[in-house]
PyMOL Python script that loads the backbone (N, CA, C, O; Angstrom):
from pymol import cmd

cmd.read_pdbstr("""\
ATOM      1  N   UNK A   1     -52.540  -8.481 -19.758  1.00  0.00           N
ATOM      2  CA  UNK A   1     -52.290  -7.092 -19.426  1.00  0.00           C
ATOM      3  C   UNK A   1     -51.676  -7.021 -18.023  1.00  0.00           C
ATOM      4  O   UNK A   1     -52.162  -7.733 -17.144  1.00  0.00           O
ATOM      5  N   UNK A   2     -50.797  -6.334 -17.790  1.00  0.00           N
ATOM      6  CA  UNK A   2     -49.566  -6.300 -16.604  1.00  0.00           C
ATOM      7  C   UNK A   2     -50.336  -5.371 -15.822  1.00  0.00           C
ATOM      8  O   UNK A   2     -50.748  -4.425 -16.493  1.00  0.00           O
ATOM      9  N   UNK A   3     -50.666  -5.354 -14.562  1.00  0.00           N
ATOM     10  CA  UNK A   3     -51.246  -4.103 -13.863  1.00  0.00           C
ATOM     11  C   UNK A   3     -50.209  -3.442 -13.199  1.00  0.00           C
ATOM     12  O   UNK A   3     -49.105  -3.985 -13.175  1.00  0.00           O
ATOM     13  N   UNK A   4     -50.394  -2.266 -12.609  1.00  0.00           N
ATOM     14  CA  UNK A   4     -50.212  -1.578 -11.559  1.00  0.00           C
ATOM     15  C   UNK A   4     -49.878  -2.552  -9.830  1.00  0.00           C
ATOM     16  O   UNK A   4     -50.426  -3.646  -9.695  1.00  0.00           O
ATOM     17  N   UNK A   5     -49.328  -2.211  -9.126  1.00  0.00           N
ATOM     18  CA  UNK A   5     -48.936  -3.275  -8.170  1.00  0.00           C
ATOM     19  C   UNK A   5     -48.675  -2.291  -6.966  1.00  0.00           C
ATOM     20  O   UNK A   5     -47.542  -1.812  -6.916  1.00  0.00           O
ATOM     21  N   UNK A   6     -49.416  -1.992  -6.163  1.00  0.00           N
ATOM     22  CA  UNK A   6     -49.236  -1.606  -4.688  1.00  0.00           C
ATOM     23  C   UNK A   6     -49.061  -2.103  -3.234  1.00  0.00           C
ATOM     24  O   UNK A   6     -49.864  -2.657  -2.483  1.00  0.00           O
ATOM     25  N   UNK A   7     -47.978  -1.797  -3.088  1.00  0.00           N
ATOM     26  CA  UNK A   7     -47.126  -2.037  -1.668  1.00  0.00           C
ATOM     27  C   UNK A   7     -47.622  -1.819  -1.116  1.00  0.00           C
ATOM     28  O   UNK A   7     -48.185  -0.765  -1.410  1.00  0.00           O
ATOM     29  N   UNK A   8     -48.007  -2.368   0.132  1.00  0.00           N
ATOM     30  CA  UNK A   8     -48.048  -1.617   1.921  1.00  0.00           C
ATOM     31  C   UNK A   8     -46.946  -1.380   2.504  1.00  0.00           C
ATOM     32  O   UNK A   8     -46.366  -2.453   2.347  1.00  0.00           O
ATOM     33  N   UNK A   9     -46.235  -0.703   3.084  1.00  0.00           N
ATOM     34  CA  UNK A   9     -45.365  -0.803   4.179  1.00  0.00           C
ATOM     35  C   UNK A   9     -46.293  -0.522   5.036  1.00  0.00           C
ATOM     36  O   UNK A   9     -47.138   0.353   4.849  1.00  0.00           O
ATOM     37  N   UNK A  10     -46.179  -1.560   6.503  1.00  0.00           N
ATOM     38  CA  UNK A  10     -46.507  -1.287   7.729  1.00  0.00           C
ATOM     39  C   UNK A  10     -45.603  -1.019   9.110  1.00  0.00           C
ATOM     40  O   UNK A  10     -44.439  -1.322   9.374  1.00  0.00           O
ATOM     41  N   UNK A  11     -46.468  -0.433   9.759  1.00  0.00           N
ATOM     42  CA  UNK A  11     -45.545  -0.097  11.269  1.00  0.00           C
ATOM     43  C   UNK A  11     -45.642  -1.481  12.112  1.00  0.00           C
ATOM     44  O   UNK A  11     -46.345  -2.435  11.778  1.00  0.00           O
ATOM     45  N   UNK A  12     -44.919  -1.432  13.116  1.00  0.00           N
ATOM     46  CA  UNK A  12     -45.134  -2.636  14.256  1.00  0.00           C
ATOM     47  C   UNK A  12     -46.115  -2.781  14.232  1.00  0.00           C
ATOM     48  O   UNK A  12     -46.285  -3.927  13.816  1.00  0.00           O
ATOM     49  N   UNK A  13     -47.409  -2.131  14.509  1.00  0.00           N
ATOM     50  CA  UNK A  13     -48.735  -2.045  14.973  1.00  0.00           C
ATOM     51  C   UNK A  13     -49.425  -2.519  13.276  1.00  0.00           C
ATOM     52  O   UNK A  13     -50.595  -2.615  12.907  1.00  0.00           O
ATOM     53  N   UNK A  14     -48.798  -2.624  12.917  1.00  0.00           N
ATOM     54  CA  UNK A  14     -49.698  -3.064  11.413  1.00  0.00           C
ATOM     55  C   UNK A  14     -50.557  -1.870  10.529  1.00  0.00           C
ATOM     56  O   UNK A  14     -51.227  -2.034   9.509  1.00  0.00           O
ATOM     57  N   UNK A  15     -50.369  -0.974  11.071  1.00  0.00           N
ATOM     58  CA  UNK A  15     -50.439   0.418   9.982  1.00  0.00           C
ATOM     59  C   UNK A  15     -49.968   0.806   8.985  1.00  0.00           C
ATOM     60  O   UNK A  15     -48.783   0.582   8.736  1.00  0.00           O
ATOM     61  N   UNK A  16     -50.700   1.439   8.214  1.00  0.00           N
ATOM     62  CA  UNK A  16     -49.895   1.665   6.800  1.00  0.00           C
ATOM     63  C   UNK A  16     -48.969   2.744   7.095  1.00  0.00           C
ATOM     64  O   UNK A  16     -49.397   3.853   7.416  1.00  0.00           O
ATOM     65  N   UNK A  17     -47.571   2.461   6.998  1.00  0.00           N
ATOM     66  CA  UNK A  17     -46.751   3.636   7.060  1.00  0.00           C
ATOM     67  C   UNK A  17     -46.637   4.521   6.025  1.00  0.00           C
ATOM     68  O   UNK A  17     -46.664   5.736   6.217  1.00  0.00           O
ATOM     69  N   UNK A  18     -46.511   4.013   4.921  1.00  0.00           N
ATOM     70  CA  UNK A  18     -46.007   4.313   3.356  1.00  0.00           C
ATOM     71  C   UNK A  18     -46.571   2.744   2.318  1.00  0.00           C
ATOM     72  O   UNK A  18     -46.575   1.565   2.674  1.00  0.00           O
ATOM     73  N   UNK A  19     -47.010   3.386   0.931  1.00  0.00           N
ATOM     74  CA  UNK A  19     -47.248   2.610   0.147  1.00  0.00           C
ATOM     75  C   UNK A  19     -46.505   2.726  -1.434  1.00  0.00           C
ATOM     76  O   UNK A  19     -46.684   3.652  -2.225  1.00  0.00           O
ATOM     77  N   UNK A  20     -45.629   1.516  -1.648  1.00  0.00           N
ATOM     78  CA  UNK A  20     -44.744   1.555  -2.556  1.00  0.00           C
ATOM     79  C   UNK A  20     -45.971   1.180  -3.991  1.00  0.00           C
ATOM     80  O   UNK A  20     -47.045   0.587  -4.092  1.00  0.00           O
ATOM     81  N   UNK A  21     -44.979   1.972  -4.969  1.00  0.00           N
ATOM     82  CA  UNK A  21     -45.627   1.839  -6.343  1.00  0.00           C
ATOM     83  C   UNK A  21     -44.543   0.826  -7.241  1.00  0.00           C
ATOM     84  O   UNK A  21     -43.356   0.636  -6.976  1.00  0.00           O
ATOM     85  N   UNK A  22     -45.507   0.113  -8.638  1.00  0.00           N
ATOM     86  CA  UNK A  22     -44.483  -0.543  -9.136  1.00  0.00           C
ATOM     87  C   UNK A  22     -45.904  -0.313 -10.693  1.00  0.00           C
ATOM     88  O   UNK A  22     -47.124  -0.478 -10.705  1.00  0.00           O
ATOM     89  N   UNK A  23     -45.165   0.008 -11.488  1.00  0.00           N
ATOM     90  CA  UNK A  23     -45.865   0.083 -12.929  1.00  0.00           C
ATOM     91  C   UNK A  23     -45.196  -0.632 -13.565  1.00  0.00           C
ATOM     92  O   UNK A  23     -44.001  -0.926 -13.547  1.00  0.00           O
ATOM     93  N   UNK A  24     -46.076  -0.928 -14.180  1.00  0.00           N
ATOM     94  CA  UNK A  24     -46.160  -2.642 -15.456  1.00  0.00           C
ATOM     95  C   UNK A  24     -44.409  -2.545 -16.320  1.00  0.00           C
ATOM     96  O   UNK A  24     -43.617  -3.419 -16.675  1.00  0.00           O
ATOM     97  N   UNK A  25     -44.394  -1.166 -16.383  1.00  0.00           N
ATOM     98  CA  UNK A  25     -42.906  -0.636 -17.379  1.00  0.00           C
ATOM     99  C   UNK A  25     -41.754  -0.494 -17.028  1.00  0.00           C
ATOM    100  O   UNK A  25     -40.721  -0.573 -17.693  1.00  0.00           O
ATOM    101  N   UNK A  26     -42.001  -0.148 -15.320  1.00  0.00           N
ATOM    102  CA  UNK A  26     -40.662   0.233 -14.914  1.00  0.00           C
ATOM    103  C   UNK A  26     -39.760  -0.941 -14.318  1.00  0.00           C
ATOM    104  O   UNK A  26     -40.389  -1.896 -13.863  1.00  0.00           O
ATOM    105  N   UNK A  27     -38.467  -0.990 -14.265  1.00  0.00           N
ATOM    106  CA  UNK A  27     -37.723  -2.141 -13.288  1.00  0.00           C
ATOM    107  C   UNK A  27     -37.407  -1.943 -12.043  1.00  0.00           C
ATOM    108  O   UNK A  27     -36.466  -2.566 -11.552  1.00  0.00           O
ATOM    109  N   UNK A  28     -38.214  -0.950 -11.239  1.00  0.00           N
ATOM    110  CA  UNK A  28     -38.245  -1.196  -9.394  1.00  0.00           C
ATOM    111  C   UNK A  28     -39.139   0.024  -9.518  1.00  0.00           C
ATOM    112  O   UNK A  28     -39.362   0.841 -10.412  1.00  0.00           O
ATOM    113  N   UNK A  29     -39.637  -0.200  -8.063  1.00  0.00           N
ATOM    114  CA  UNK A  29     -40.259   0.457  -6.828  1.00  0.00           C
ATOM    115  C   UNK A  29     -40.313   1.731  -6.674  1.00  0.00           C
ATOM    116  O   UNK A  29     -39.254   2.268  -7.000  1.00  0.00           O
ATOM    117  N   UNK A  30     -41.375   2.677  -6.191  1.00  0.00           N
ATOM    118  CA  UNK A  30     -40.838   4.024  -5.617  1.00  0.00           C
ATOM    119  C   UNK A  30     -41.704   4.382  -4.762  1.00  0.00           C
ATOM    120  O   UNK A  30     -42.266   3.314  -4.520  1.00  0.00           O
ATOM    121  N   UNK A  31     -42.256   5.257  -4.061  1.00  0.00           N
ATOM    122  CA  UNK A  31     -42.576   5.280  -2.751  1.00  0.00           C
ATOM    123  C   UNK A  31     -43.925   6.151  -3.530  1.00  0.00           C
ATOM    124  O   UNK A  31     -43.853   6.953  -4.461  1.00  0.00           O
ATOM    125  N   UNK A  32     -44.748   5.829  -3.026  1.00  0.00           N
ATOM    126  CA  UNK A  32     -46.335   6.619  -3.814  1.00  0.00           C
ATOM    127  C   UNK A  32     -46.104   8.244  -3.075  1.00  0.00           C
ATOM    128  O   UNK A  32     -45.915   8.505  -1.887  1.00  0.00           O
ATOM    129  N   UNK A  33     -46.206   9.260  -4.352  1.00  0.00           N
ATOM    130  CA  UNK A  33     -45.781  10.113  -3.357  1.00  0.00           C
ATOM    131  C   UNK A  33     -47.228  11.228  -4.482  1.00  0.00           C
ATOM    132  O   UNK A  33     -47.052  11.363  -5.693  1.00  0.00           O
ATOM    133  N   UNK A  34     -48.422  11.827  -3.804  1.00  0.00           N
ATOM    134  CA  UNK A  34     -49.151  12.540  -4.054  1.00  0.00           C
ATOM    135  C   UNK A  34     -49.217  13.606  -5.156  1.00  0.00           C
ATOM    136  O   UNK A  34     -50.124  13.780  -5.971  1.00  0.00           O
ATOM    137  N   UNK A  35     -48.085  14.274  -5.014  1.00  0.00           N
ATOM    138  CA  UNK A  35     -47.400  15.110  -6.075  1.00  0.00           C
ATOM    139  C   UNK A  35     -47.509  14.544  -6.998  1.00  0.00           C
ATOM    140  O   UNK A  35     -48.472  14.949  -7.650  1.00  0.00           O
ATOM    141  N   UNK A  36     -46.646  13.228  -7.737  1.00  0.00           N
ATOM    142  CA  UNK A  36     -45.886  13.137  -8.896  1.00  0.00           C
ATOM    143  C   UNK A  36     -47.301  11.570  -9.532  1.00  0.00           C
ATOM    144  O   UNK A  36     -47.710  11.273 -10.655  1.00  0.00           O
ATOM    145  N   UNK A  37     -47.559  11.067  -8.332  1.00  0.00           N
ATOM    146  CA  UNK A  37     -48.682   9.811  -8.803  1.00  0.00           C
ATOM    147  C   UNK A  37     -50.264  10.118  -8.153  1.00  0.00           C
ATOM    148  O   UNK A  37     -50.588  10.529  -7.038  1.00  0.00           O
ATOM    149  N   UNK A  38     -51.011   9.773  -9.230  1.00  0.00           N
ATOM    150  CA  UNK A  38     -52.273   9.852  -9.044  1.00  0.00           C
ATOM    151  C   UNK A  38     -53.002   8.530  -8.974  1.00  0.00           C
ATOM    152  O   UNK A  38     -52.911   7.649  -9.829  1.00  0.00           O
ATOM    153  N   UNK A  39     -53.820   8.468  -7.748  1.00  0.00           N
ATOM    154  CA  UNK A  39     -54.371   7.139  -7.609  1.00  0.00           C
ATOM    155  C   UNK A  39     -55.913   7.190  -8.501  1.00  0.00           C
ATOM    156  O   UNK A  39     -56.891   7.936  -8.445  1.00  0.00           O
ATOM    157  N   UNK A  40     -55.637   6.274  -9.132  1.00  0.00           N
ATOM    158  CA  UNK A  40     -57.125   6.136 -10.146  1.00  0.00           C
ATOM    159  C   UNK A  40     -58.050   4.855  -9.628  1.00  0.00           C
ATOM    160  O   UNK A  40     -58.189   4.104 -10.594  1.00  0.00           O
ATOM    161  N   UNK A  41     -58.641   4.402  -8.617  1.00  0.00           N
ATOM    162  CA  UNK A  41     -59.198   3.702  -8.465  1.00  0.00           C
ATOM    163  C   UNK A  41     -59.954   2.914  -9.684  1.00  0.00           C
ATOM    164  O   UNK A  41     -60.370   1.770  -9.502  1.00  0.00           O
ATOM    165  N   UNK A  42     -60.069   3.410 -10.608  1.00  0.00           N
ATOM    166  CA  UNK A  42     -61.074   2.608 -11.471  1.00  0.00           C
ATOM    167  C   UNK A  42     -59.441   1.719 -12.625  1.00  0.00           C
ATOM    168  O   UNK A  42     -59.686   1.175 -13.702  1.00  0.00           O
ATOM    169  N   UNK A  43     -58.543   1.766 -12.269  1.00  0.00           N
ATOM    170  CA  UNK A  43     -57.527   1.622 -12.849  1.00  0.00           C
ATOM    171  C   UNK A  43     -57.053   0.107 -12.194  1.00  0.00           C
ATOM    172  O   UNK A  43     -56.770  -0.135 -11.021  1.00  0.00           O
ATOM    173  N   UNK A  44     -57.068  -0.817 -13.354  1.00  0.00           N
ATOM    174  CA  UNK A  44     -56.799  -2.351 -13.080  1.00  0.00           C
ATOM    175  C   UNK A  44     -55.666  -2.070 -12.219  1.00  0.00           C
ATOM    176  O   UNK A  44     -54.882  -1.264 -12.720  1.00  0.00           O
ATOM    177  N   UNK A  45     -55.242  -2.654 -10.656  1.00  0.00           N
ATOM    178  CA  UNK A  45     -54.342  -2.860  -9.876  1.00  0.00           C
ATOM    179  C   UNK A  45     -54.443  -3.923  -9.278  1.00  0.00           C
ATOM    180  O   UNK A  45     -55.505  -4.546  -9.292  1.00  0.00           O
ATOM    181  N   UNK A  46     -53.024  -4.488  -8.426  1.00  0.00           N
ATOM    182  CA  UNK A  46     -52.815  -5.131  -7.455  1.00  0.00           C
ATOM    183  C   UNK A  46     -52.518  -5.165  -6.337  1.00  0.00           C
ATOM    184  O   UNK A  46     -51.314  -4.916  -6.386  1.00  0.00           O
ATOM    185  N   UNK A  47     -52.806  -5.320  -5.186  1.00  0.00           N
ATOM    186  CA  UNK A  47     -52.298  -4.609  -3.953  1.00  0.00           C
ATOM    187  C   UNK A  47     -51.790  -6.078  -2.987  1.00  0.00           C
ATOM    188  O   UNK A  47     -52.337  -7.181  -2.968  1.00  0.00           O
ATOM    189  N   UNK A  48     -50.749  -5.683  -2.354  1.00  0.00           N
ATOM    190  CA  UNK A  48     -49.729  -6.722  -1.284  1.00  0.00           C
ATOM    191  C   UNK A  48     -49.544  -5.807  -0.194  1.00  0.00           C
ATOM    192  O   UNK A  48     -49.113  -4.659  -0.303  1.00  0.00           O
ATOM    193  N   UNK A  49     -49.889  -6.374   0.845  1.00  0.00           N
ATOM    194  CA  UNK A  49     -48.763  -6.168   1.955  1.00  0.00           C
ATOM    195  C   UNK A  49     -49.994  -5.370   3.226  1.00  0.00           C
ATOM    196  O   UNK A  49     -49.722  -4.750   4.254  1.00  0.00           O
ATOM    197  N   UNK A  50     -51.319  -5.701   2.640  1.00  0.00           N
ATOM    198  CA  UNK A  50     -52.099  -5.815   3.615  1.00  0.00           C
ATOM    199  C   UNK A  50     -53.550  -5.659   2.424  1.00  0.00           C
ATOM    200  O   UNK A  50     -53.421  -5.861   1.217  1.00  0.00           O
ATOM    201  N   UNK A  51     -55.030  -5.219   3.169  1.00  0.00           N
ATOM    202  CA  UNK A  51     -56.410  -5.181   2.733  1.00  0.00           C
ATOM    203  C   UNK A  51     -56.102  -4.170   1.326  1.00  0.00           C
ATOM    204  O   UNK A  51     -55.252  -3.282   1.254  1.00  0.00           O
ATOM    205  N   UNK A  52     -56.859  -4.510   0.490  1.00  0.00           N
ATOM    206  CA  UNK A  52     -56.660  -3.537  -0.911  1.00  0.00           C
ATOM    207  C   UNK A  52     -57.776  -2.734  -0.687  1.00  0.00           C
ATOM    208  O   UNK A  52     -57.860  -1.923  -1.609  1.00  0.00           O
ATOM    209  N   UNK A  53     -59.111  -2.533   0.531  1.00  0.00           N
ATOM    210  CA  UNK A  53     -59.487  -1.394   0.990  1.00  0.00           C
ATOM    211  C   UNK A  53     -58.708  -0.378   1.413  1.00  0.00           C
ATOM    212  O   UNK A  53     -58.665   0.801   1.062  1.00  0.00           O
ATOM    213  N   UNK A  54     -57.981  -1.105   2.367  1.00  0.00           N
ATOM    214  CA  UNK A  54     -56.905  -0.274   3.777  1.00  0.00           C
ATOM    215  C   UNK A  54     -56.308   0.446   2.728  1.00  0.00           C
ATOM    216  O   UNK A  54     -56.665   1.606   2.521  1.00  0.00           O
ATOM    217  N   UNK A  55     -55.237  -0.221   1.876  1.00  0.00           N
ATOM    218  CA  UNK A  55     -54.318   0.288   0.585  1.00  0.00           C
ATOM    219  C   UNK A  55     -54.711   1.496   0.053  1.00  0.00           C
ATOM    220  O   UNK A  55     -54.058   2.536   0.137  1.00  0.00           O
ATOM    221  N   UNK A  56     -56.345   1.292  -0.787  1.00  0.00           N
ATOM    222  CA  UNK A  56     -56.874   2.233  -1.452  1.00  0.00           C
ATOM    223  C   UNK A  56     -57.099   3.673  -0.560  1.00  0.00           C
ATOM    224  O   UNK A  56     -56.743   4.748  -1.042  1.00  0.00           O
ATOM    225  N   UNK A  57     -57.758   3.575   0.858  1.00  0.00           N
ATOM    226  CA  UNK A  57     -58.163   4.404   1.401  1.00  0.00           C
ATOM    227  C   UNK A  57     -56.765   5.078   2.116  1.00  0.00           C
ATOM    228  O   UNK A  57     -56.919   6.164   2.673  1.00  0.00           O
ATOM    229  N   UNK A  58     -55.836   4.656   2.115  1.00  0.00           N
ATOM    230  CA  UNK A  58     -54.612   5.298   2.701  1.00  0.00           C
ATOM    231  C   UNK A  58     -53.952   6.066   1.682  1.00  0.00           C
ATOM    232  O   UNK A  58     -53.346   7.075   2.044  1.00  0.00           O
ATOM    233  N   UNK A  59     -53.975   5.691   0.228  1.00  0.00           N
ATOM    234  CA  UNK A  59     -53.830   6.518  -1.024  1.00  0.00           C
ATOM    235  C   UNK A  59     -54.805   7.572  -1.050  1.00  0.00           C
ATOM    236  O   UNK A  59     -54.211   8.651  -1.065  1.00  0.00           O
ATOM    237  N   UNK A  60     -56.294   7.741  -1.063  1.00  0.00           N
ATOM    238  CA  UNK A  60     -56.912   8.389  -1.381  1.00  0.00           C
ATOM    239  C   UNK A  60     -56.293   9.494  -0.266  1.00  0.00           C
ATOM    240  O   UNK A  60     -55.930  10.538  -0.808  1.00  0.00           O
ATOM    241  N   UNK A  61     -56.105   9.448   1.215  1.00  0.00           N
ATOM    242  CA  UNK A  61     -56.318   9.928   2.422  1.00  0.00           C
ATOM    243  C   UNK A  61     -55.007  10.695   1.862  1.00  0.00           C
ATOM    244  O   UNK A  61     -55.044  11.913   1.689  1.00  0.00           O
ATOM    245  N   UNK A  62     -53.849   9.937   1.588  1.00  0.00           N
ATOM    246  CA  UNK A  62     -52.827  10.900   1.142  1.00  0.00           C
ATOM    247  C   UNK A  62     -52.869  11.807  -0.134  1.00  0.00           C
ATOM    248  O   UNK A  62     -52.034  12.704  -0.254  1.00  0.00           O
ATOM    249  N   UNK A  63     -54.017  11.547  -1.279  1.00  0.00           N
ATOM    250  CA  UNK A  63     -53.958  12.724  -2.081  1.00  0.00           C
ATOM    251  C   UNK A  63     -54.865  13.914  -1.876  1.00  0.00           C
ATOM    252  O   UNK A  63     -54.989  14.991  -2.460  1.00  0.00           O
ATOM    253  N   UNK A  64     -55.586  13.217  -0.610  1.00  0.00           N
ATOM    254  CA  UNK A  64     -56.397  14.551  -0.242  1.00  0.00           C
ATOM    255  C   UNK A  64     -56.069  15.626   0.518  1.00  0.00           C
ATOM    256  O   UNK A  64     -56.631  16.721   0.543  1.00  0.00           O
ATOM    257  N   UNK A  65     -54.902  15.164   1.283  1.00  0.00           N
ATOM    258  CA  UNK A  65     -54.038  15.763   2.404  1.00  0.00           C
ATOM    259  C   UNK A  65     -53.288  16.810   1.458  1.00  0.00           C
ATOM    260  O   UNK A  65     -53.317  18.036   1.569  1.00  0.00           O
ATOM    261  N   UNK A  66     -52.551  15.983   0.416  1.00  0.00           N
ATOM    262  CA  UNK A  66     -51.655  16.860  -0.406  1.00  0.00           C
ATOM    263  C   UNK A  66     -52.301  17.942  -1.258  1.00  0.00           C
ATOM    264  O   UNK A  66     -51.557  18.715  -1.861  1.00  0.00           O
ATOM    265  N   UNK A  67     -53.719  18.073  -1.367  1.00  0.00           N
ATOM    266  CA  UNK A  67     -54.195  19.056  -1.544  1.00  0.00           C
ATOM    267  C   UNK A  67     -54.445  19.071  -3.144  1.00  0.00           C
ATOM    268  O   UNK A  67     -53.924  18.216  -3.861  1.00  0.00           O
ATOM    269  N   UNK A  68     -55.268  20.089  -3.656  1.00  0.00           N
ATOM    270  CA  UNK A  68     -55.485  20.233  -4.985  1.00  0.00           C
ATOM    271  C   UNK A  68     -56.716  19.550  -5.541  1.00  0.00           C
ATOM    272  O   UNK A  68     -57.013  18.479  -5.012  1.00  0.00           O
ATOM    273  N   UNK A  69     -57.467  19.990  -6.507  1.00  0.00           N
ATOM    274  CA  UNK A  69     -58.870  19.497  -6.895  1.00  0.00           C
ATOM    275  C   UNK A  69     -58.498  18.108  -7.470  1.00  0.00           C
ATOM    276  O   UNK A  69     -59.425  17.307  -7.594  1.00  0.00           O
ATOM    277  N   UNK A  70     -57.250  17.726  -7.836  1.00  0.00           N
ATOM    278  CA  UNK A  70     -57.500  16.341  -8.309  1.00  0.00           C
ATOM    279  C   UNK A  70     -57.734  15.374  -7.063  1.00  0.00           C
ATOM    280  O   UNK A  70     -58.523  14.433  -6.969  1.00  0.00           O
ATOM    281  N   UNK A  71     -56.892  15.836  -6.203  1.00  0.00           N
ATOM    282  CA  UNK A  71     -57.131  15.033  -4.868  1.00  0.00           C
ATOM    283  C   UNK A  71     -58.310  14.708  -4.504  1.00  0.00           C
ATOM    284  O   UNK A  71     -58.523  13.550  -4.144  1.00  0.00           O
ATOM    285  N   UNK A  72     -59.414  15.745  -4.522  1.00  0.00           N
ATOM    286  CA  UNK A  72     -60.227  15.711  -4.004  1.00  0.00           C
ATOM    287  C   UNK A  72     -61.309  15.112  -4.599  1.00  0.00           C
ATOM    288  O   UNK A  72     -62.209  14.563  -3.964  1.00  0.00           O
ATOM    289  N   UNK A  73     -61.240  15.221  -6.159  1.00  0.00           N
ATOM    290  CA  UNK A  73     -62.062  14.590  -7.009  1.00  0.00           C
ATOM    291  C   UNK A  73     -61.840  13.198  -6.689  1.00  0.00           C
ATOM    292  O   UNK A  73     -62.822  12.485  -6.486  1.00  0.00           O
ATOM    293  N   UNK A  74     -60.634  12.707  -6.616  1.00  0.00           N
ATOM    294  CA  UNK A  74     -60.171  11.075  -6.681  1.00  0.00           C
ATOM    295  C   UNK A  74     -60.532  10.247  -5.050  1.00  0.00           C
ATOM    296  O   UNK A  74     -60.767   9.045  -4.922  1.00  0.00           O
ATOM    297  N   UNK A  75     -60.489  11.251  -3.960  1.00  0.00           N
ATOM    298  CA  UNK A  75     -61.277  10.880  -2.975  1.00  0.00           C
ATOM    299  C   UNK A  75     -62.192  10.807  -2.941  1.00  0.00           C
ATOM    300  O   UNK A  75     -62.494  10.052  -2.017  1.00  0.00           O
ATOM    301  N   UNK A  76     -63.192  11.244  -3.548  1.00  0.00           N
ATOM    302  CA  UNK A  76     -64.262  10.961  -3.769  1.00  0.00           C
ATOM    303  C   UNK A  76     -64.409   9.853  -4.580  1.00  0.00           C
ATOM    304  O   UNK A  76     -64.727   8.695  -4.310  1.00  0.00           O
ATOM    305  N   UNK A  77     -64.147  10.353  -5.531  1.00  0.00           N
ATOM    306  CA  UNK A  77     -64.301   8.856  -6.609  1.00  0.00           C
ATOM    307  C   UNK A  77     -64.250   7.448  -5.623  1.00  0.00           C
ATOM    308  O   UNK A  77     -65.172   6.633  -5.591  1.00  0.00           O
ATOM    309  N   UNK A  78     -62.628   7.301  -4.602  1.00  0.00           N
ATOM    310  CA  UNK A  78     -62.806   6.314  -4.295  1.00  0.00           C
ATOM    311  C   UNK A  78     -63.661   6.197  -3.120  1.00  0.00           C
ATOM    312  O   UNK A  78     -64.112   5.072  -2.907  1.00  0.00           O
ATOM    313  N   UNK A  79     -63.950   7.065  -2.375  1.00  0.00           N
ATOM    314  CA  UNK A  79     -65.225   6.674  -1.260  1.00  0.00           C
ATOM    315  C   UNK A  79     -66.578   5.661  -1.855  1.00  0.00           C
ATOM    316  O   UNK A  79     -67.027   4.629  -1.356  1.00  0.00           O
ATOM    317  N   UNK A  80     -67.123   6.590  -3.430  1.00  0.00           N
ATOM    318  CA  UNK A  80     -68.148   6.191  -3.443  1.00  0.00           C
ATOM    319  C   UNK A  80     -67.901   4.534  -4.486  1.00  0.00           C
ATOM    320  O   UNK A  80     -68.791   3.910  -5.065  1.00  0.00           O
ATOM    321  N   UNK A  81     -66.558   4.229  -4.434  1.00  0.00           N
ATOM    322  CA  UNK A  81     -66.809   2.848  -5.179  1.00  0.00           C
ATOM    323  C   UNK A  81     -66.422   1.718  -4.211  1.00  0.00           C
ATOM    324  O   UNK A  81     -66.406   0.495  -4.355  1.00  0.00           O
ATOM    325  N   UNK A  82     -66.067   2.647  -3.012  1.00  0.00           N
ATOM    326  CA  UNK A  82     -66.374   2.033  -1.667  1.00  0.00           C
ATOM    327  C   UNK A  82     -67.959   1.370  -1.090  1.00  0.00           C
ATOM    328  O   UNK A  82     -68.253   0.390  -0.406  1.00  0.00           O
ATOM    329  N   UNK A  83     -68.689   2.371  -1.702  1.00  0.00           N
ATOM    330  CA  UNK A  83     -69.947   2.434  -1.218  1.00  0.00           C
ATOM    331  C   UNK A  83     -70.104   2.985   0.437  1.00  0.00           C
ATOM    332  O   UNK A  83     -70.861   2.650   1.348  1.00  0.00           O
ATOM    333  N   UNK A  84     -69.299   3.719   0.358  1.00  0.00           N
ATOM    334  CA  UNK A  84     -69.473   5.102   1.408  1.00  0.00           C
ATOM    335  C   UNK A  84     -69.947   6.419   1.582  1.00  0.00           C
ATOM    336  O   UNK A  84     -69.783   6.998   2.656  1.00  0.00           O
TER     337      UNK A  84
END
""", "prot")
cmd.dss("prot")
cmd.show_as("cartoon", "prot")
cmd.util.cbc("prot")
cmd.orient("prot")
């Protein structure tokens, strides 16, 4: 089974600037953008380009920002499989 595959982009300082998406189906990349992708933590993935905590919690942080009850449900979700 092909997973899900998440990018880091980082800044000089090693921050997550932006995190690229790549699904099992498609043939390139697109920039994880809150609106159009939903992060499912319980959803088989892979993460590159730094910690697959850092990854997860910089997704969650951006669908909570972008607002809306799914956001908020899915931040949660991933805090507590954080064990936070």
């Amino acid at each position: 089974m092909r997973k899900l595959l998440y990018i880091a982009e980082t800044d000089g300082e090693g921050h997550i600037a932006c995190v690229w998406l790549h699904r099992p189906a498609a043939r390139s990349v697109s920039v994880f953008d809150p609106s159009r992708h939903l992060f499912d933590p319980n959803v088989p993935a892979d993460f590159s380009g730094a910690h697959p905590m850092a990854i997860m919690s910089w997704l969650a942080a951006a669908q909570f920002v972008s607002g809306g009850p799914a956001a908020l449900s899915e931040s949660r979700t991933a805090l507590t499989a954080s064990g936070r």
